[in-house]
C-alpha positions in Angstrom: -25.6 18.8 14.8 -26.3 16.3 12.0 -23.9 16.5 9.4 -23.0 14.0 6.2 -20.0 12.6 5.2 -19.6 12.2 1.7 -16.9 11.6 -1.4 -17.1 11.1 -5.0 -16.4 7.2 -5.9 -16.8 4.8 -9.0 -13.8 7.2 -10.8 -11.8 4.8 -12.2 -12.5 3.3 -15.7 -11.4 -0.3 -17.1 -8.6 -2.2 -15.6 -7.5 1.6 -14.1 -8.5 3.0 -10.6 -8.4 6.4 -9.2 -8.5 6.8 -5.0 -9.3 4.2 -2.3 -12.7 3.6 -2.7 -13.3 0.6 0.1 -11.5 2.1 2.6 -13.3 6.1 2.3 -16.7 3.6 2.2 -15.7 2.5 6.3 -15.7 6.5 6.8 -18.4 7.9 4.6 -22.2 8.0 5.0 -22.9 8.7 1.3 -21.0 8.2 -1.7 -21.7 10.3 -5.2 -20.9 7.5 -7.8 -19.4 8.5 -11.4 -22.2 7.2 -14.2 -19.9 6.2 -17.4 -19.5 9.6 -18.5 -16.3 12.1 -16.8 -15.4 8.8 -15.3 -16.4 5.1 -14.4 -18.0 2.0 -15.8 -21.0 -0.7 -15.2 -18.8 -2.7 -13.4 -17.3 -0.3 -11.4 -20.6 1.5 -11.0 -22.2 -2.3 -9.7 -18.8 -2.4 -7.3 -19.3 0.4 -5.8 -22.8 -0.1 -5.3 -22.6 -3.3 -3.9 -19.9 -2.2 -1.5 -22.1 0.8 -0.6 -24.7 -1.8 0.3 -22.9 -3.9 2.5 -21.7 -1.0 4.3 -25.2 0.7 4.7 -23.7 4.1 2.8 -26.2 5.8 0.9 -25.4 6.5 -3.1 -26.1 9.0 -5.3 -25.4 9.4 -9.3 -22.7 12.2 -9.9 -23.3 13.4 -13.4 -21.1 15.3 -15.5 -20.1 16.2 -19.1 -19.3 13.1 -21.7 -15.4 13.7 -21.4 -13.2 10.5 -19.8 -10.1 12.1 -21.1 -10.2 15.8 -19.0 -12.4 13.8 -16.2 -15.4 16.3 -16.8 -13.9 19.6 -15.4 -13.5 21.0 -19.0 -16.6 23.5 -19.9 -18.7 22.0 -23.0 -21.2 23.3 -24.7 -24.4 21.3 -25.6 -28.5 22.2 -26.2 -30.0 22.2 -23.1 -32.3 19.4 -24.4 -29.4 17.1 -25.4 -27.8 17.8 -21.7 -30.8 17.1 -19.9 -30.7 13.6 -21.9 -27.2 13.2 -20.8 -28.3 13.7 -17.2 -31.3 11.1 -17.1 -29.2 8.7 -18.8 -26.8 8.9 -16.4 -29.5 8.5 -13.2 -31.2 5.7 -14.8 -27.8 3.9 -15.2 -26.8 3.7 -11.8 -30.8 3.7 -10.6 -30.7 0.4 -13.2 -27.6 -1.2 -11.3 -29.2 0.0 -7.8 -32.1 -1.7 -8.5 -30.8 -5.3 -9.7 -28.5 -5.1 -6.6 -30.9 -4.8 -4.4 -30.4 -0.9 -2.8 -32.0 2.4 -3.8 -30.3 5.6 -5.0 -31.0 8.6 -2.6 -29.7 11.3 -4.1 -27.2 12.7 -7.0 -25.3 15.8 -7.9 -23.5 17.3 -10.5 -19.9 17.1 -11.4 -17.1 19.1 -12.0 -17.6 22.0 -15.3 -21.4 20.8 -15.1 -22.1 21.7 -11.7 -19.6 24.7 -11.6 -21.7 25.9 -14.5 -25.3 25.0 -13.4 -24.8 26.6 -9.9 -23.9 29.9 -11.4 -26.2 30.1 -14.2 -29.9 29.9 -13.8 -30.9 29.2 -17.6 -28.7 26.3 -17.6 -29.7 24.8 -13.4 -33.8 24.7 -14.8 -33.7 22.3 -17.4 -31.6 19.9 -15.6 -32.8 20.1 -12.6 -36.1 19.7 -14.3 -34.6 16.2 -16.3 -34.1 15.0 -12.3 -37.5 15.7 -11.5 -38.7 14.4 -14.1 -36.7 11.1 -13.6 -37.0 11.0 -9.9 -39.2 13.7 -8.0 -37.9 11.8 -4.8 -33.9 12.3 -5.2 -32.3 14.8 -2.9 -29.8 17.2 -5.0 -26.4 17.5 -3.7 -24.6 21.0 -4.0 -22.5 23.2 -3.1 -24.4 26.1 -2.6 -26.3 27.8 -5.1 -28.9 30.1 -6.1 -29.2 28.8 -9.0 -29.7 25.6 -8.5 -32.2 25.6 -5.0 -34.5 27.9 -6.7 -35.1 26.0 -10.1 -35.2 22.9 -7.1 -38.2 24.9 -5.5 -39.9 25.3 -8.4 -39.2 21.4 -9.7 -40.5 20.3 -5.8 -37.3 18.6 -5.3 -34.9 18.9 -1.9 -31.9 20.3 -2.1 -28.7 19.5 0.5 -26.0 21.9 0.4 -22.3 20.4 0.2 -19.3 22.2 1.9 -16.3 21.2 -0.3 -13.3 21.2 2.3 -10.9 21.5 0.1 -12.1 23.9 -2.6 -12.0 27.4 -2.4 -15.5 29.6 -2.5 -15.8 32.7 -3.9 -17.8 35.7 -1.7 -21.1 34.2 -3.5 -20.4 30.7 -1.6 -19.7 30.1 -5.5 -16.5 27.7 -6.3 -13.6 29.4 -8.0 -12.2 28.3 -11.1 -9.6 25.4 -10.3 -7.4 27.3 -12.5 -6.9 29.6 -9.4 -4.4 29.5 -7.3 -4.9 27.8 -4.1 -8.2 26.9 -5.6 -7.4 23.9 -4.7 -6.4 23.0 -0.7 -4.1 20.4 -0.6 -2.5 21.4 3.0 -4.8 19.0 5.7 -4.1 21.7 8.3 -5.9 24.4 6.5 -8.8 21.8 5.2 -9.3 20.8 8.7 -9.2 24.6 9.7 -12.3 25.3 7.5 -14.5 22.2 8.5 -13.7 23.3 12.6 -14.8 26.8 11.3 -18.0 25.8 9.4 -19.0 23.4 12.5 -18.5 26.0 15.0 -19.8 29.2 13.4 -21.8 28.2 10.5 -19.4 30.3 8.7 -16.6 30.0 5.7 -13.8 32.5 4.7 -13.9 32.9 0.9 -10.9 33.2 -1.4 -11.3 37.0 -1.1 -10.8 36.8 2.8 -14.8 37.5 3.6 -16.2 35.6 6.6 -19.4 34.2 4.8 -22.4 32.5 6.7 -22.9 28.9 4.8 -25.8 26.9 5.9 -24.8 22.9 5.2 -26.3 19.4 5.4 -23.2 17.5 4.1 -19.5 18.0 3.7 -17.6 16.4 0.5 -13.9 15.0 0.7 -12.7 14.6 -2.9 -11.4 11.0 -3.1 -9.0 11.1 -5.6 -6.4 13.4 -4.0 -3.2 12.4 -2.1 -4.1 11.3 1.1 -7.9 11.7 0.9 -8.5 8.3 3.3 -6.6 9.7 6.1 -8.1 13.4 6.0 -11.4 11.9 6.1 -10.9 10.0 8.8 -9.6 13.0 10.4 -12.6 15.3 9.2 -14.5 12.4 10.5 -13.1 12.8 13.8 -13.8 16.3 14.0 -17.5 16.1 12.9 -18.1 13.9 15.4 -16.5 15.6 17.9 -18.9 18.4 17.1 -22.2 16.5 16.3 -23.4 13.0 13.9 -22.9 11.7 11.1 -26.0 11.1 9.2 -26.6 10.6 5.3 -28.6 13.5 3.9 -31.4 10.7 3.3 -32.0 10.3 7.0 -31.8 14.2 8.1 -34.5 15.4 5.1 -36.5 12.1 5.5 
C-alpha cells in the first residue's frame, strides 16, 4: 500500500509562527503551504518552499477564505466569481515562488470553511474547481472526501486524491463535522492512531455517529499546528510504514 504523508505548513504570518514546520518536513512526503490569505506570507511561503526542496517533499497551495484573524475556518460569503479569483491568486502566488526557487507545485487543496463548504456543496465545488483547471489542468486536488468536489473534478479533467484527516471527525457521508462539535476535534494520540491502524487495515473509518464507513484514500493529513503534532506524525509514520509506503500523491497518480 502506497500511502501519503502530508500536513498543512507556511501558517505563521510576520515575525509569528505556528507549529514545527522543519522538523514535520523530515516526516512528511507533501506539504499543503498557506498562500497569504487564512495564514502565511512571501517569505514564509519562499521558506517553506525552499525547505520542501531540499528535502525532496512535494508542495501544494492550501487556499482558503481572506481572513488572518479567525485563520480561515469562519464561513464567508463571496460571488462565486470573486472566490474563484481568490483561489487563482492564491495558486499563482506560491506557483510564482515555486518557480523562482527552482521546484514545481504538485498539487493544492482547500482550507478550513472553504473546503468544508465546497466539499458539501456542489454549486459552490464547480466554479472553483474550474478556477484550478483553469490555472493548472495538471495539479492534483487534495481532499477529504467529497462528492462534490471529485465530480465537478471529473468534469474539469483534473485528479483528485482523497485525504483522511486523522484527527477530525467524519460524518456518515465521509463529510467533516463542524469543529464546533464536540470531539470534532481528536486531540487524544491513542484514538488518532486508532483510526489511521483502522483505515490501513480495513479501508474503513467509524464516523461521529458510530457507522463503520468504507473510505478509499491516497494521502493521510496531520494538522501541524496542534500540541504535539511532530511526535504523532512520527508515530503515524511508523504505522503507515509498518503497513505499506510512503509516497507523495504526485508519484502514485503519475
Amino acid at each position: 500500500m502506497d500511502i501519503d504523508l502530508n500536513a498543512d505548513l507556511g501558517e505563521g504570518f510576520g515575525p509569528w509562527r505556528m507549529g514545527e514546520d522543519e522538523a514535520l518536513l523530515e516526516l512528511v512526503s507533501s506539504a499543503n503551504v498557506a498562500c497569504g490569505f487564512h495564514a502565511g506570507d512571501a517569505v514564509i511561503m519562499d521558506r517553506t518552499v525552499r525547505l520542501a526542496k531540499a528535502r525532496g517533499v512535494d508542495i501544494g497551495a492550501h487556499v482558503g477564505f481572506p481572513d488572518l484573524q479567525g485563520f480561515g475556518r469562519r464561513p464567508m460569503q463571496f460571488d462565486a466569481r470573486e472566490l474563484a479569483c481568490h483561489v487563482i491568486y492564491q495558486l499563482g502566488a506560491l506557483a510564482g515562488l515555486a518557480q523562482a526557487a527552482g521546484y514545481r507545485m504538485t498539487h493544492m487543496s482547500f482550507h478550513g470553511a472553504l473546503g468544508n463548504m465546497a466539499a458539501a456543496d456542489a454549486a459552490l465545488a464547480e466554479p472553483l474547481v474550474r478556477a484550478v483547471a483553469d490555472f493548472d489542468p495538471g495539479l492534483i486536488i487534495s481532499s477529504s472526501a467529497s462528492r462534490a468536489i471529485e465530480q465537478a473534478a471529473e468534469r474539469c479533467g483534473l485528479r483528485v486524491a482523497t485525504s483522511f484527516l486523522a484527527d477530525r471527525a467524519c460524518g456518515d457521508d465521509g463529510l467533516l463535522v463542524p469543529r464546533k462539535l464536540p470531539d470534532a476535534v481528536i486531540h487524544e494520540p491513542e484514538a488518532v492512531l486508532a483510526r489511521v491502524r483502522q483505515l490501513l487495515q480495513d479501508g474503513s473509518v467509524t464516523s461521529y455517529s458510530g457507522k463503520k464507513i468504507a473510505m478509499r484514500v491516497q494521502s493521510i493529513l496531520l494538522h501541524g499546528d496542534t500540541p504535539g503534532a511532530v511526535a504523532l506524525a512520527r508515530t503515524v509514520r511508523g504505522v503507515v510504514e509498518s503497513a505499506g509506503r510512503i509516497v507523495p500523491i504526485s508519484r502514485q497518480m503519475a
